[in-house]
Structure formats: C-alpha cells, structure tokens
N, C-alpha and C positions, 0 to 999 in steps of 0.2 A: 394166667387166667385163660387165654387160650380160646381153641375149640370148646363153644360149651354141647353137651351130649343131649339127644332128641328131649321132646319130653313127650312123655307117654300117656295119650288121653282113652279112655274109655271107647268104645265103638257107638256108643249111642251119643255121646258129643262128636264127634265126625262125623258123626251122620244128620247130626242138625246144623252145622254148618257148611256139610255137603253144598255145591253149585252154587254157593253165595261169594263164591275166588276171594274170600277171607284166608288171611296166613294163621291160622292155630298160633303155632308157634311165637310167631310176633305179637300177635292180640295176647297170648296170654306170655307174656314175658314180664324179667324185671325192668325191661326199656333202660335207658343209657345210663341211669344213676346205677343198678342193677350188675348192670353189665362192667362197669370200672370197680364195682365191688367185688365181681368175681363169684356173684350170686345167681345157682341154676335151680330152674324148677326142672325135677324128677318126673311127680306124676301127679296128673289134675282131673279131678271129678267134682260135683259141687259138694262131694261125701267128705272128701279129702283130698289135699295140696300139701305135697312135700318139697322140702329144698335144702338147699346148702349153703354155706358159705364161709369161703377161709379166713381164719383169722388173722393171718397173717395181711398186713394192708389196713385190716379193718380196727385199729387199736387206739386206745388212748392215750396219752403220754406215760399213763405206767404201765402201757404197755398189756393191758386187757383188754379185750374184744372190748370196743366201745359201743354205749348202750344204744346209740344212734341208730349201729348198725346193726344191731339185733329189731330195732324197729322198724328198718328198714326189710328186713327179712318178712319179719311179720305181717306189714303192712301188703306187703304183695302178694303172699300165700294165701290172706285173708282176702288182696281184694282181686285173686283172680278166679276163689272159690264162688265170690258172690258174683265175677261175672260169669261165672257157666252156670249160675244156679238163674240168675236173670234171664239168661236165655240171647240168640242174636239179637235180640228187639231195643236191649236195655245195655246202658255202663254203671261201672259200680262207681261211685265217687267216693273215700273215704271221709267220715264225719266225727270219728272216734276214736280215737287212739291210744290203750293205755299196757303201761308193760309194768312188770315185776321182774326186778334182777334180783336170779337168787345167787348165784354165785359169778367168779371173775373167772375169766380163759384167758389162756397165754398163748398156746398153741394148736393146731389141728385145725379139724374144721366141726363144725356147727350143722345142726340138722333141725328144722322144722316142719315139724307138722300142723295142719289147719284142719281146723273139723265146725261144723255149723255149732252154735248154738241155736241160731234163730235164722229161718228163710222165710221172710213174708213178702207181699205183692211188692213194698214199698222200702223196705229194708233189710237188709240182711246181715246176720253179726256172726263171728268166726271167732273163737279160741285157737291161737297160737302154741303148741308146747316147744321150747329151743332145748335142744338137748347136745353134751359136749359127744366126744367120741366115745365114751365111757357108760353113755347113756343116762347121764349125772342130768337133772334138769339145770338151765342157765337160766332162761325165764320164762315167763309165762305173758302172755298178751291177748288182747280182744282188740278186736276191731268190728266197729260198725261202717257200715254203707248204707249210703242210698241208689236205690236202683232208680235210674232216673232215661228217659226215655232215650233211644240212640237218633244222633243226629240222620236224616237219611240226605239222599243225594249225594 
C-alpha cells in the first residue's frame, strides 16, 4: 500500500482554497479507513473524482472484492465530489448509499469513477462507475449528500 501518488486538482479548486492553509490532499482523501484499504484518489473536480483500489486485502472469504469495499470506494469519490462542488464553506455528510454488483474480482485493481448527477445548494448526488482492469463494469453506485455548513473556528 505504500506511498500513495499526488492527487491532481483542477487550478480553479487551488485557487479557491488558496490562503485558507487547508491541506487539499488530506481534506479530500479516503482518511484512515481509505488509507488501510489501499484506496487513492487520482483526480478531483466536482465534474469528476477518480480512484483505485486493489483487491487484493479487499476480499470476501471467496475471495472477491468485497462489496463493502467497493462502497467504500464509492462513498468517497462521491463524497469528495460534493465537497469541491460545496465549496470551502460547506462538508458533504453522506445520506445515501446504494450499489449494484454486477460482477465478482479476484485480482488486479478496481478503478472508479464519480460524476454529478445532481449539485443543488442543499444536496448533492454522484453516480459511481467501478470498473475491473479490463474495463468490465463491477458496479455501479449513487450517493447522496448533504452539504451542510462548515464548522468555523
């Protein structure tokens, strides 16, 4: 699991959290559950959030990617889209969470993608695609949020 590699934001999200000595990086991370999964975000815009995650670690006892952690994928592609589409102001809290397993993985690694369905003042919802290395879909996911105000001080 290792080093995991930069993630790559947009210039107009660095530049909104410009001078506010926010860490990018760690605001939008998988945080500890994430991080023993061996699960890294690529690249984040509130357009789209990509990631990975190997499967190996991540299995059921038969030994397929377990669907936990394909949720676990999901849930944070989705709920780190809706916090850059929130803005510094807001966090996204997740309120929704549903997946579709089309098929089982043994080996390699897993890639998702996040794309808005819906960005409003109050909520925001993300479709999940998880894809094997083959480009085979595995499942499919939505997540909602609520954008709810950032604690300040």
């Amino acid at each position: 699991m290792g080093e995991h590699s930069p993630i790559t934001f947009p210039q107009e999200i660095l530049d909104q959290y410009a001078g506010l000595g926010v860490d990018l990086a760690a605001l939008f991370s998988a945080g500890h559950l994430g991080t023993r999964m061996g699960l890294e975000i690529r690249e984040a815009s509130p357009e789209r959030v990509t990631g990975t995650l190997p499967v190996e670690g991540n299995t059921q006892p038969y030994g397929l990617l377990h669907g936990g952690a394909s949720a676990v994928l999901a849930e944070t592609l989705g709920s780190v889209g809706a916090m850059l589409h929130g803005g510094p102001g807001k966090i996204a809290v997740g309120v929704d969470l549903n997946c579709t397993h089309h098929r089982g993985v043994r080996s390699g690694v897993v890639t998702g993608v996040a794309t808005p369905v819906h960005r409003g003042r109050s909520t925001a919802t993300y479709e999940t695609v998880i894809t094997d290395e083959d480009g085979k879909r595995v499942c499919t996911a939505r997540l909602t949020c609520l954008l709810k105000d950032a604690p300040t001080g």
